[in-house]
C-alpha positions as CSV (number, residue, x, y, z in Angstrom):
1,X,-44.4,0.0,111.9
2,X,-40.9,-0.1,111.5
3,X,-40.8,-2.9,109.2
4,X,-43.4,-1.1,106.8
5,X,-41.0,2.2,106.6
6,X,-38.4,0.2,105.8
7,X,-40.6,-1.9,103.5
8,X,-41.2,2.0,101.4
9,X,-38.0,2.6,101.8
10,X,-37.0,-0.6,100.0
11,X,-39.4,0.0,97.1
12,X,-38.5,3.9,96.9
13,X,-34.9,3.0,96.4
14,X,-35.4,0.0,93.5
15,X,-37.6,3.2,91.8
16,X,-34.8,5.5,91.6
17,X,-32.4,2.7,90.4
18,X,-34.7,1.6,87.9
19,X,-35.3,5.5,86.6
20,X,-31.8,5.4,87.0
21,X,-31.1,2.8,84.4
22,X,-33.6,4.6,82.1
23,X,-31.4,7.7,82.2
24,X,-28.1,5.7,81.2
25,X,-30.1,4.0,78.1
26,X,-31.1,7.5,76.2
27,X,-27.8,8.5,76.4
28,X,-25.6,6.3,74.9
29,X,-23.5,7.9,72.4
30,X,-24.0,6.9,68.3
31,X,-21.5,5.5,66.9
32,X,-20.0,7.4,63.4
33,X,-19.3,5.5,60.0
34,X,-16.3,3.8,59.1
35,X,-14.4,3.8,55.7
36,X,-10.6,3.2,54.9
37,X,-9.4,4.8,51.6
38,X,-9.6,3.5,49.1
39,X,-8.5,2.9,45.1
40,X,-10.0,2.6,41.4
41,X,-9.0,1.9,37.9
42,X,-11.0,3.7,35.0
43,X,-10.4,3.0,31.2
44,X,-9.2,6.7,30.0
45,X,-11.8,7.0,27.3
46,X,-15.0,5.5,29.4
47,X,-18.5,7.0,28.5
48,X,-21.1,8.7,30.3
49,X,-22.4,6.3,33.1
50,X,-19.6,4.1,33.4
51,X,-19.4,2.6,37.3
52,X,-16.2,3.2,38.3
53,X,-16.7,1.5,41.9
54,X,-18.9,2.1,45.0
55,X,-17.7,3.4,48.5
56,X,-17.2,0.8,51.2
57,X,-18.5,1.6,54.3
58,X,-19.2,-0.4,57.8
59,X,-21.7,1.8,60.3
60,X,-22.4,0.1,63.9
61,X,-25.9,1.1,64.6
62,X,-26.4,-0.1,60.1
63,X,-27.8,3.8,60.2
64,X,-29.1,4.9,56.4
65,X,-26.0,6.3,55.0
66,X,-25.7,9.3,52.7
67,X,-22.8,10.2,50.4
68,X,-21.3,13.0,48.5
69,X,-18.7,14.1,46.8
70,X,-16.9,17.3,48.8
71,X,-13.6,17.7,46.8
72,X,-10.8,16.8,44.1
73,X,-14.4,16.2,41.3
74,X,-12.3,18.5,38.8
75,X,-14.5,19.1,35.6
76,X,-17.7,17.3,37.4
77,X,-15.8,14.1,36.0
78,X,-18.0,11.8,38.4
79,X,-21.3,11.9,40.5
80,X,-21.8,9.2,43.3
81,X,-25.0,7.8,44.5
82,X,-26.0,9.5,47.8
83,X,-27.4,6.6,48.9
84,X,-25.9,3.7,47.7
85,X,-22.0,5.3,47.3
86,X,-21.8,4.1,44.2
87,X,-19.5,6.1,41.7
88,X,-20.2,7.0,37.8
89,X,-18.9,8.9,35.3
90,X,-20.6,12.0,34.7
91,X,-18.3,14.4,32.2
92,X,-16.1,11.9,29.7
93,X,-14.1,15.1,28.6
94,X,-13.0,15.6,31.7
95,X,-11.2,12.5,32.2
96,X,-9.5,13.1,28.5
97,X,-8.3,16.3,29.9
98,X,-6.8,15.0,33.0
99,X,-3.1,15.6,32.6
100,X,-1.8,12.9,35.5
101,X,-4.3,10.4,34.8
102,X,-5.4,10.3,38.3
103,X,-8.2,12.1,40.1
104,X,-8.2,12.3,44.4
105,X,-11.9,12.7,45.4
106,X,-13.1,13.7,48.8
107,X,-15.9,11.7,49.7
108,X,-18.1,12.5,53.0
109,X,-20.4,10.1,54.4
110,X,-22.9,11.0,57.0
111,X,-25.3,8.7,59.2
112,X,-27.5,11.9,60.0
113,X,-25.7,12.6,63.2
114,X,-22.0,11.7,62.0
115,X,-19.4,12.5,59.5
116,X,-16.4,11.3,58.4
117,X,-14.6,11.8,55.1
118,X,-13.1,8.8,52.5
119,X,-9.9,9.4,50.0
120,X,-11.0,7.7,46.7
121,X,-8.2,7.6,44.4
122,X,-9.4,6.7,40.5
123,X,-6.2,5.9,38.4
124,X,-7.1,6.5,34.8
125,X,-5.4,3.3,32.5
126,X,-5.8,2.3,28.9
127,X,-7.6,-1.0,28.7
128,X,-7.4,-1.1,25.2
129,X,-6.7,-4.6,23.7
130,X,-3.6,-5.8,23.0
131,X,-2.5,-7.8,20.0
132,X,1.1,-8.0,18.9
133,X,2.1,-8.3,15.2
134,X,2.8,-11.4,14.5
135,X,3.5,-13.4,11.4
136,X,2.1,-17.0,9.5
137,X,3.2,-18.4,6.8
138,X,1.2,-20.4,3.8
139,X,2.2,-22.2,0.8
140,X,0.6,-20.2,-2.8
141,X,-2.0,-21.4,-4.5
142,X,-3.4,-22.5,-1.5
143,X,-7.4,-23.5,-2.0
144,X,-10.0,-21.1,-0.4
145,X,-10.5,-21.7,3.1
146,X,-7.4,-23.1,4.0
147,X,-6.5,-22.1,7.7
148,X,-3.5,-19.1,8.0
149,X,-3.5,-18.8,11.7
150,X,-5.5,-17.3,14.2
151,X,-4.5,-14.0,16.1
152,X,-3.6,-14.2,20.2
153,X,-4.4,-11.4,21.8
154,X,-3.5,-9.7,25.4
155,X,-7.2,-9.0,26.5
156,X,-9.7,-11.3,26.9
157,X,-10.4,-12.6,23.4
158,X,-13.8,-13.4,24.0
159,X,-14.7,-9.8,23.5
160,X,-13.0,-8.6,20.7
161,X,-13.8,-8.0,16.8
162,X,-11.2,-8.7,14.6
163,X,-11.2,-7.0,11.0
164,X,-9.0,-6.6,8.2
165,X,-8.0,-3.0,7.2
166,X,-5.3,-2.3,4.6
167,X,-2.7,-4.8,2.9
168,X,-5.4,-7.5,1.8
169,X,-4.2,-7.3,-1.8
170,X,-6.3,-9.2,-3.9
171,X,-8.9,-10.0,-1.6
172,X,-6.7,-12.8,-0.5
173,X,-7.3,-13.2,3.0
174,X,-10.7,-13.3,5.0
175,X,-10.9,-12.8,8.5
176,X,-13.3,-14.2,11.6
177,X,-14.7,-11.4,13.2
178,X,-15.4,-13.2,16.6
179,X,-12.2,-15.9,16.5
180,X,-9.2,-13.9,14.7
181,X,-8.9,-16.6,12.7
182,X,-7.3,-15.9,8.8
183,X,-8.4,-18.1,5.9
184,X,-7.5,-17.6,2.3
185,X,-10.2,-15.8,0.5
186,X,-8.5,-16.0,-2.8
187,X,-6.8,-18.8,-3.7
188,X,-5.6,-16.7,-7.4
189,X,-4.3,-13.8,-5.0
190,X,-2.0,-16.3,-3.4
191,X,1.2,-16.0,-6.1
192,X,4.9,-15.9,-4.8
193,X,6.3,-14.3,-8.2
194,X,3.3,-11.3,-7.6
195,X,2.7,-11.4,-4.0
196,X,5.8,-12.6,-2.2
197,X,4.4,-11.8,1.1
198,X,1.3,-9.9,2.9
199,X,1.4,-7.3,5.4
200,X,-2.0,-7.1,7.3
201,X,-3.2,-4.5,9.6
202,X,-5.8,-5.7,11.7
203,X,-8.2,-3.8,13.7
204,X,-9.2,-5.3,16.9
205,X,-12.0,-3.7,19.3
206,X,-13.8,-4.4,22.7
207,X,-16.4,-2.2,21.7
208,X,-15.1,1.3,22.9
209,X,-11.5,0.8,22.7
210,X,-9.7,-0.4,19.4
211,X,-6.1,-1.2,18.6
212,X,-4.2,-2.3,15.3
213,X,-1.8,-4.8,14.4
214,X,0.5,-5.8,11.5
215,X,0.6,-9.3,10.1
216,X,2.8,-10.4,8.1
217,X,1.8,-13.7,5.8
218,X,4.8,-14.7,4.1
219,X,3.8,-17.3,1.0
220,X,5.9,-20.1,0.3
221,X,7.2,-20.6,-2.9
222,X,6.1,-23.8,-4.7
223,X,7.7,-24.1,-8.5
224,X,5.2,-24.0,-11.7
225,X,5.7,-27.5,-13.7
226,X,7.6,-26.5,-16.5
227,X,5.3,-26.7,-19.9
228,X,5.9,-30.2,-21.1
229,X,4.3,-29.8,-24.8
230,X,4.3,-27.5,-27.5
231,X,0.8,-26.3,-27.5
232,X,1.7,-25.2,-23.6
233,X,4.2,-23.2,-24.2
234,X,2.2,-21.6,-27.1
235,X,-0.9,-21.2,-24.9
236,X,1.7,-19.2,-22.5
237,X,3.1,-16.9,-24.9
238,X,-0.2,-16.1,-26.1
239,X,-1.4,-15.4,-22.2
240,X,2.0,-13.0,-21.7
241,X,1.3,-11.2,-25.0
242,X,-2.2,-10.9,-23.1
243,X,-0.8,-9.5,-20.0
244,X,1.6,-7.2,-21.6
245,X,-1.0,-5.3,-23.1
246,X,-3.2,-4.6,-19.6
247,X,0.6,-3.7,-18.0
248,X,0.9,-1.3,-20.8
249,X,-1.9,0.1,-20.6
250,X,-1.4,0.0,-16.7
251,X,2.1,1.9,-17.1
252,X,0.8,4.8,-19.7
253,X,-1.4,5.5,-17.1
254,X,1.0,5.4,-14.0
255,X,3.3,7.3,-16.2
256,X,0.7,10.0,-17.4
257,X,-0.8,10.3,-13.6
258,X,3.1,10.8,-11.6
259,X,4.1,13.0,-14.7
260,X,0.7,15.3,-13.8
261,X,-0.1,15.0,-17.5
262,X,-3.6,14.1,-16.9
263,X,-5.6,14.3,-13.3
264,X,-5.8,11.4,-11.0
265,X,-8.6,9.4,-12.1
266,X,-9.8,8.4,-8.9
267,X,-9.0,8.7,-5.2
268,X,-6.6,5.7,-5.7
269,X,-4.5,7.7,-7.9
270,X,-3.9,10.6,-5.7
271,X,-0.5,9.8,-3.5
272,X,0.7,9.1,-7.4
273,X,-0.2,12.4,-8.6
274,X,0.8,14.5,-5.5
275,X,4.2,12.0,-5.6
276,X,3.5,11.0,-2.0
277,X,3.7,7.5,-2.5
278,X,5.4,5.5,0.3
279,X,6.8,1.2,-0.2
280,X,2.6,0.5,0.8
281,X,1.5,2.4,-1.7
282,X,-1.1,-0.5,-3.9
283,X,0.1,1.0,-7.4
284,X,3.5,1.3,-7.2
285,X,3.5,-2.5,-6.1
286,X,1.1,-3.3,-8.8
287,X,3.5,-1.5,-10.8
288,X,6.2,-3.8,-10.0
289,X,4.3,-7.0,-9.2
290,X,2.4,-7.2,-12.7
291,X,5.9,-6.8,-14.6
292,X,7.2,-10.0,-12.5
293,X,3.8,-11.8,-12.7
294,X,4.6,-12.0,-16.9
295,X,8.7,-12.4,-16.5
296,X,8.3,-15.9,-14.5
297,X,5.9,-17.4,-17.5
298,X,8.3,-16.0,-19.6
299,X,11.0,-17.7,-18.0
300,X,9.4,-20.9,-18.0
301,X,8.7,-20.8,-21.3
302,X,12.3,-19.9,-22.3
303,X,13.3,-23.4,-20.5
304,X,10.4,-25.6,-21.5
305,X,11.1,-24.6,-25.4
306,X,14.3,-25.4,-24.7
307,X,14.0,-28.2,-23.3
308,X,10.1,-29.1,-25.1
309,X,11.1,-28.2,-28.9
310,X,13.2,-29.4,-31.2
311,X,16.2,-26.8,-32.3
312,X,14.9,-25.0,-35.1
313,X,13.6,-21.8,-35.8
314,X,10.6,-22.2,-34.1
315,X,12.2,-22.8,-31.0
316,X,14.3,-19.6,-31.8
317,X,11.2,-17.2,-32.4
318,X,9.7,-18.3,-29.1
319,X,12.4,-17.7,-27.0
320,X,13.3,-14.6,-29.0
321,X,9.5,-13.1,-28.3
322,X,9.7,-14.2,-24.5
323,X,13.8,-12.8,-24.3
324,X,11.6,-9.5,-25.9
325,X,8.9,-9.1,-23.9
326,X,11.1,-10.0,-20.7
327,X,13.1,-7.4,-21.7
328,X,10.4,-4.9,-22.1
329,X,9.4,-5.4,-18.8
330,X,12.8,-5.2,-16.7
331,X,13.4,-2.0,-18.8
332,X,10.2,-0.4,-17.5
333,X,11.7,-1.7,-13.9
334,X,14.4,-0.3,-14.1
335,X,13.2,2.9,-15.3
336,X,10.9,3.5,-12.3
337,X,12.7,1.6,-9.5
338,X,16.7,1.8,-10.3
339,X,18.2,-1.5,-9.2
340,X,16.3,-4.8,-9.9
341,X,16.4,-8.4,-9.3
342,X,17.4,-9.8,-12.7
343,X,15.6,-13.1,-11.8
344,X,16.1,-15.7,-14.7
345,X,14.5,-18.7,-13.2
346,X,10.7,-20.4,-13.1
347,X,10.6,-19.5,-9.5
348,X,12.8,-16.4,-7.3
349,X,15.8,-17.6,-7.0
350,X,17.1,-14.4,-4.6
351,X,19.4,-13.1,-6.7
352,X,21.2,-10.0,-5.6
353,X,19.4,-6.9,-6.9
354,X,21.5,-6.0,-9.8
355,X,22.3,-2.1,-10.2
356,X,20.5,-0.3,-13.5
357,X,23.0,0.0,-15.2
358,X,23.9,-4.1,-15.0
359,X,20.6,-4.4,-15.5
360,X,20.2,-2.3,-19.0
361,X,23.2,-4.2,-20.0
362,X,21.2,-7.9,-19.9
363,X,18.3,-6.0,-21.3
364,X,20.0,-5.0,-24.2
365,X,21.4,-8.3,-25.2
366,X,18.3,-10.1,-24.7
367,X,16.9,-7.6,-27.2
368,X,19.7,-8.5,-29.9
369,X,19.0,-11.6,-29.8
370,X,15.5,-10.9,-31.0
371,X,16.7,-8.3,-33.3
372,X,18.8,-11.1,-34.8
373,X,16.0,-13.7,-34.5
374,X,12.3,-12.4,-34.9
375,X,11.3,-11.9,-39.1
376,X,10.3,-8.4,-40.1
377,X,6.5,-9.4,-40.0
378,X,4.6,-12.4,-38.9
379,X,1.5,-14.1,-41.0
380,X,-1.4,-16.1,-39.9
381,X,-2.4,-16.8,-36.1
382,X,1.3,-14.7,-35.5
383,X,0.4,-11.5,-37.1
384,X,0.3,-9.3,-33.9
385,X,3.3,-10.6,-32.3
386,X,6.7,-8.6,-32.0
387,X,9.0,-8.3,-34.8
388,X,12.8,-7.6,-35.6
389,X,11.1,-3.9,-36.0
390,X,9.5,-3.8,-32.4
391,X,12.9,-5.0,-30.7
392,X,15.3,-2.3,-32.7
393,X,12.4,-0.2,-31.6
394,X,12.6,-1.0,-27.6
395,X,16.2,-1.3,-28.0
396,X,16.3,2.4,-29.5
397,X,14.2,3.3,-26.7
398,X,16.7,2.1,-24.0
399,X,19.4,3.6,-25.7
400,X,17.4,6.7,-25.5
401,X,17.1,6.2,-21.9
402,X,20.9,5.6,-21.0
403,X,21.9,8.2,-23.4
404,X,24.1,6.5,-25.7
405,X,23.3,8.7,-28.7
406,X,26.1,7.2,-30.7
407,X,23.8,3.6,-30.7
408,X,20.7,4.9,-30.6
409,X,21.2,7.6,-34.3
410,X,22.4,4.6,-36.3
411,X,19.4,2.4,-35.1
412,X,17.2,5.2,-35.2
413,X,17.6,5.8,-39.1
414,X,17.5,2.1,-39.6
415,X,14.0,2.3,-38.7
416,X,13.1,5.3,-40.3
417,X,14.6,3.9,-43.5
418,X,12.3,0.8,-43.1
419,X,9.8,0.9,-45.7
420,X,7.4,-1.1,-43.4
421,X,7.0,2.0,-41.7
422,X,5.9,5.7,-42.3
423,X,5.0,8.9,-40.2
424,X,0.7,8.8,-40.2
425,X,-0.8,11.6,-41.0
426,X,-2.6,12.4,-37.5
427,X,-1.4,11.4,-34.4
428,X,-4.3,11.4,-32.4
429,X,-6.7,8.8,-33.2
430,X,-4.7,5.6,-34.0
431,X,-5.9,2.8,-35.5
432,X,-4.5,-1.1,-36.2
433,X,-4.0,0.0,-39.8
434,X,-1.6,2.6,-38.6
435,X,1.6,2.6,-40.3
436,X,3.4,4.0,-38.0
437,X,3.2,1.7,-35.2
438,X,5.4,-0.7,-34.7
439,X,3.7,-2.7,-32.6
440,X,0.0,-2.1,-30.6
441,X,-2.9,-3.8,-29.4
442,X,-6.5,-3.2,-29.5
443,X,-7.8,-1.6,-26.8
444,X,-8.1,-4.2,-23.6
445,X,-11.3,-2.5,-22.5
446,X,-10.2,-1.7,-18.8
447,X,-12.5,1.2,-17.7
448,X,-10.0,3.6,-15.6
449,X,-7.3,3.7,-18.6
450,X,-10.3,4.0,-21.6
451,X,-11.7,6.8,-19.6
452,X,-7.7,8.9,-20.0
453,X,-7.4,7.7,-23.0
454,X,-8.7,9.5,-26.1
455,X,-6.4,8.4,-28.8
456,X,-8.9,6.2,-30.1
457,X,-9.3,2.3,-30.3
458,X,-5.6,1.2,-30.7
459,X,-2.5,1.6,-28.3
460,X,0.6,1.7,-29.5
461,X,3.4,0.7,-27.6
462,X,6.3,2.1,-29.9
463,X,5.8,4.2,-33.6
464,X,7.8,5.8,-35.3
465,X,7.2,9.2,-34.2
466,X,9.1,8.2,-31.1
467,X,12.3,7.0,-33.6
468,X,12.3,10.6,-35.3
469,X,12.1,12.3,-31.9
470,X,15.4,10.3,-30.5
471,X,16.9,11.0,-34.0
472,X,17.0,14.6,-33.6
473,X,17.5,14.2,-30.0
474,X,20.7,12.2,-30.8
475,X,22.2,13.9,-33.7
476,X,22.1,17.2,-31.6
477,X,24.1,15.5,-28.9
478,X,26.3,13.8,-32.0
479,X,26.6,17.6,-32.8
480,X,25.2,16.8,-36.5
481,X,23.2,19.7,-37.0
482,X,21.5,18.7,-40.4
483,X,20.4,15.3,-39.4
484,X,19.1,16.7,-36.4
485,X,17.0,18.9,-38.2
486,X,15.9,16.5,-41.0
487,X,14.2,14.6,-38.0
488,X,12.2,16.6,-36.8
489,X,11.5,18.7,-39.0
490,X,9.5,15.8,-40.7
491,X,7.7,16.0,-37.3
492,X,6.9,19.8,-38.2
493,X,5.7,19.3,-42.0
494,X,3.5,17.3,-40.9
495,X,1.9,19.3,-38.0
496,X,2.0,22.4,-40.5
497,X,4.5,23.9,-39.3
498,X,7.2,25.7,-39.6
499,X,10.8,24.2,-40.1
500,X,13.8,24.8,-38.0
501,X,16.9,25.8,-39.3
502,X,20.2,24.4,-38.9
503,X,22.1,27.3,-37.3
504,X,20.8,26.9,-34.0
505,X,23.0,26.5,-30.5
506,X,22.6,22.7,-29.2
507,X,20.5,24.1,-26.2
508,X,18.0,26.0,-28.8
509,X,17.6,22.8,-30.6
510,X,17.2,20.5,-28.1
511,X,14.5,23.0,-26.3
512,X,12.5,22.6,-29.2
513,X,12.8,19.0,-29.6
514,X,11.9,18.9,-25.7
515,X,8.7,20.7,-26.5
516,X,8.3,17.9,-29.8
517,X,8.4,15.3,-27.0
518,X,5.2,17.2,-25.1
519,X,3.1,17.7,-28.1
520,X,3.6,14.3,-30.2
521,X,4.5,11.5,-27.3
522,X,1.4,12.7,-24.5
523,X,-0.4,9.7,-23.0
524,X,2.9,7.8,-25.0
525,X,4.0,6.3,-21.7
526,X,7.6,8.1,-21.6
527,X,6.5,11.6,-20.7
528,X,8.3,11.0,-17.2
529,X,11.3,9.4,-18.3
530,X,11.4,12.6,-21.4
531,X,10.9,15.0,-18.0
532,X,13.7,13.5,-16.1
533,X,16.8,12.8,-19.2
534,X,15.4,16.9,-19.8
535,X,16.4,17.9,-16.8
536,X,12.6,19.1,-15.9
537,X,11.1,16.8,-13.5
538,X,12.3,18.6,-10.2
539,X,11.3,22.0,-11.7
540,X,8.2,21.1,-13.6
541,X,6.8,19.0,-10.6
542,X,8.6,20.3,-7.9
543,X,10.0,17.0,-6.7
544,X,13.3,16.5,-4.7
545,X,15.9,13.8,-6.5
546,X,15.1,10.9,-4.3
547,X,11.4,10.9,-6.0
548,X,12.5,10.9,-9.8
549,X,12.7,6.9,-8.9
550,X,10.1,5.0,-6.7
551,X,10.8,3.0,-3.6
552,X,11.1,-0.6,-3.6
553,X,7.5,-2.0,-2.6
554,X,7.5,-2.8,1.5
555,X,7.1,-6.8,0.9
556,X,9.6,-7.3,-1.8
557,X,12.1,-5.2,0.7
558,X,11.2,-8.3,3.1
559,X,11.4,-11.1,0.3
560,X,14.4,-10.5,-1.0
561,X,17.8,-10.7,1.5
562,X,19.7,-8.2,-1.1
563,X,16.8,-5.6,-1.3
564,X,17.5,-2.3,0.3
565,X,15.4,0.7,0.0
566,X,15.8,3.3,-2.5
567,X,16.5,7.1,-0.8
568,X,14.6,9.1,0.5
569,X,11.5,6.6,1.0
């Protein structure tokens, strides 16, 4: 009996431990989440839906976690996944208006019976790529294709676009979207004695961010063959005759456009009219390029005939043309640009830049010599070249320029006393039969300058309206009131009207010849230059001083080891 109570006993008590053990299991505690703080970078500019990072998390019991963002979510800028903790950007303004750049978000996660709260910090950088300028250098005349360089960049390479936007003159350069490599486009584009050097800017993007570059392509300079027979050195002259006339008609343009004569023809026109131009600007280095372009043929054909024809007055008339036309050109330099580089050679030598006034000086004896050289007309295959008349004509005008009146009235009435010449009886439709003109060219066809131009089929380059004008202009100065008035008064006869007296002040009279200068030589190519030796370019334009030249283009600044930049630019 005692033995079975005990037995009961036995079993009662392994009961109570076992409901015992029971208890202890449904109460052990859960466990809560754990997170450390924790730190992302965000490109500044990222779009909508951009995964910044996701939460990190480490729960014992591997509970269902939910998460949500309780704090520091200025602007909405992000939402988080509330299951997965993953973060995105929700609001892109918001994280452009985000003074500091950083944003400190609260993050709570919960396993349904636990909280805890997570510091995310989200730094905002700029992950745009990054590609230095950097420079190449290629021989001119290089064939198309030929391999430049290709650019490095910072960021992974893989992913960027290269393209070219600004400084391609020419078309010269092509460049590989995917590799950044730069080939020559256009082998003509690639001329020292034009295009000295290149200044690229190149766009590079990832897709959402972009960055720029400058690349500078520097040509090297590889020396023409001289002409070695006499039908080269002819086929030259004819070519710079040629190119003259498109620079003309290039410069009456330039000079009606920056004078505000006539509206910019296009939108390429418009720093020129407003006079905004800067050193990049594509027409005040055509403007100087083009003029260069013809002086190096010239050059070499001054040293080939030297060298290629026998001494004789052939020999003399060809150098005398190319010493004219050379001329012509370096005067139109220096009446834009100031200082020059008188550059004498077949290739750029790097001569100092020579100040205008040395500059005018070789000018003007190059143009004696021609005066002293070239016959008063030519004949045959030579009829439309310059003459002794066209030199004394460009020389007058120079004169004109510098305001030597004491040279320029002599010359002046030499060529009005020249019976080769006579005032034409209208003075807006000119024609190659013109006698007036000293020298012009037909029409070159170029569709921006016959679109200004409405003085008919024929441009002249100097007539003798413009000798009658500097007449007046330089007996008033001279203080000779009759010649003055003989001048231009044969201007007014023949517009109809009426004559001006000789009893005028010197400011009366040269007011009205100012106004002669408007009315006769508009679309004449020296309406700027008239503006400025007038005294009204700053007035009439409202220009400061520094702009009544133009600045050095940016390349030739870099070419040249002499070449500083004019004032103000």
């Amino acid at each position: 009996m005692k033995q079975t109570l005990k037995f009961f006993q036995l079993i009662f008590l392994l009961v109570l431990a076992a409901l015992a053990a029971c208890s202890d299991d449904d109460e052990e505690v859960n466990l809560a989440p754990e997170a450390a703080d924790q730190t992302f970078s965000l490109a500044i500019n990222s779009p909508s839906g951009t995964v910044v990072g996701t939460v990190t998390t480490i729960d014992a019991e591997q509970d269902p976690l939910t998460f949500s963002i309780i704090s520091g979510n200025t602007g909405d800028a992000f939402t988080i996944n509330a299951s997965t903790g993953q973060i995105t950007v929700n609001a892109p303004s918001a994280l452009a208006s985000e003074t500091d750049n950083t944003f400190v978000l609260t993050v709570e996660v919960s396993d349904g019976q636990n909280e805890i709260s997570v510091t995310i910090t989200i730094n905002l950088v700029d992950l745009s790529p990054v590609v230095a300028d950097q420079a190449f250098s290629i021989d001119e005349n290089s064939e198309n294709g030929s391999d430049v360089g290709t650019l490095v960049a910072t960021a992974n390479q893989a992913s960027l676009t290269f393209s070219i936007v600004s400084g391609n003159t020419g078309d010269a350069f092509a460049i590989n979207a995917s590799t950044g490599q730069i080939t020559v486009q256009t082998s003509a584009a690639l001329d020292f004695e034009v295009t000295p050097s290149f200044s690229l800017v190149i766009n590079a993007s990832n897709g959402s961010l972009e960055t720029t570059a400058t690349i500078t392509i520097t040509l090297n300079d590889i020396a023409p063959e001289p002409f070695t027979t006499r039908q080269q050195i002819i086929d030259a002259l004819n070519s710079s005759y040629d190119q003259l006339e498109s620079y003309v008609e290039f410069t009456y343009l330039f000079d009606a456009v920056y004078a505000n004569r006539i509206n910019a023809p296009n939108a390429d026109w418009n720093a020129i009219f407003s006079h905004s131009q800067t050193a990049e600007n594509a027409k005040v280095s055509q403007l100087w390029n083009d003029a260069f372009a013809v002086i190096f043929v010239l050059n070499n054909i001054i040293s080939s005939a030297e060298a290629v024809l026998p001494a004789g007055q052939e020999q003399d008339e060809i150098i005398a043309q190319a010493l004219a036309i050379r001329a012509y050109l370096q005067f139109q330099l220096v009446s834009w640009f100031g200082s020059i580089p008188l550059e004498t050679s077949l290739v750029s030598s790097d001569p100092a830049f020579s100040s205008s006034s040395e500059a005018l000086d070789q000018v003007k004896v190059d143009l004696n010599v021609a005066i002293n050289t070239l016959p008063a007309s030519w004949t045959g295959d030579n009829e439309d070249n310059f003459t002794k008349g066209t030199a004394q004509a460009l020389l007058l005008r120079v004169y004109t320029f510098n305001e030597e009146w004491a040279e320029a009235a002599p010359l002046a009435q030499e060529l009005i006393d020249n019976t080769s010449y006579s005032l034409s009886p209208t003075t807006n439709n000119f024609t190659a039969t013109d006698s007036e003109i000293i020298w012009g060219f037909a029409q070159t066809g170029e569709a921006v300058f016959s679109g200004a131009y409405d003085r008919g089929d024929y441009v002249p380059l100097v007539r003798l309206t413009e000798t009658y004008l500097t007449s007046a202009e330089a007996y008033t100065f001279l203080g000779q009131s009759v010649q003055a008035s003989d001048a231009l008064n044969a201007l007014k006869d023949r517009a109809g009207e009426a004559p001006v007296g000789t009893g005028l002040n010197s400011n009366d009279f040269l007011e009205i010849t100012f106004d002669q200068w408007e009315a006769e030589m508009d679309l004449g190519g020296v309406s700027f230059s008239t503006l400025k030796r007038f005294g009204q370019a700053t007035t009439r334009l409202t220009l400061q001083d520094t702009q009544l030249i133009l600045p050095i283009p940016q390349d030739i600044i870099f070419s040249y080891s002499s070449a500083t930049q004019n004032p103000g630019y």
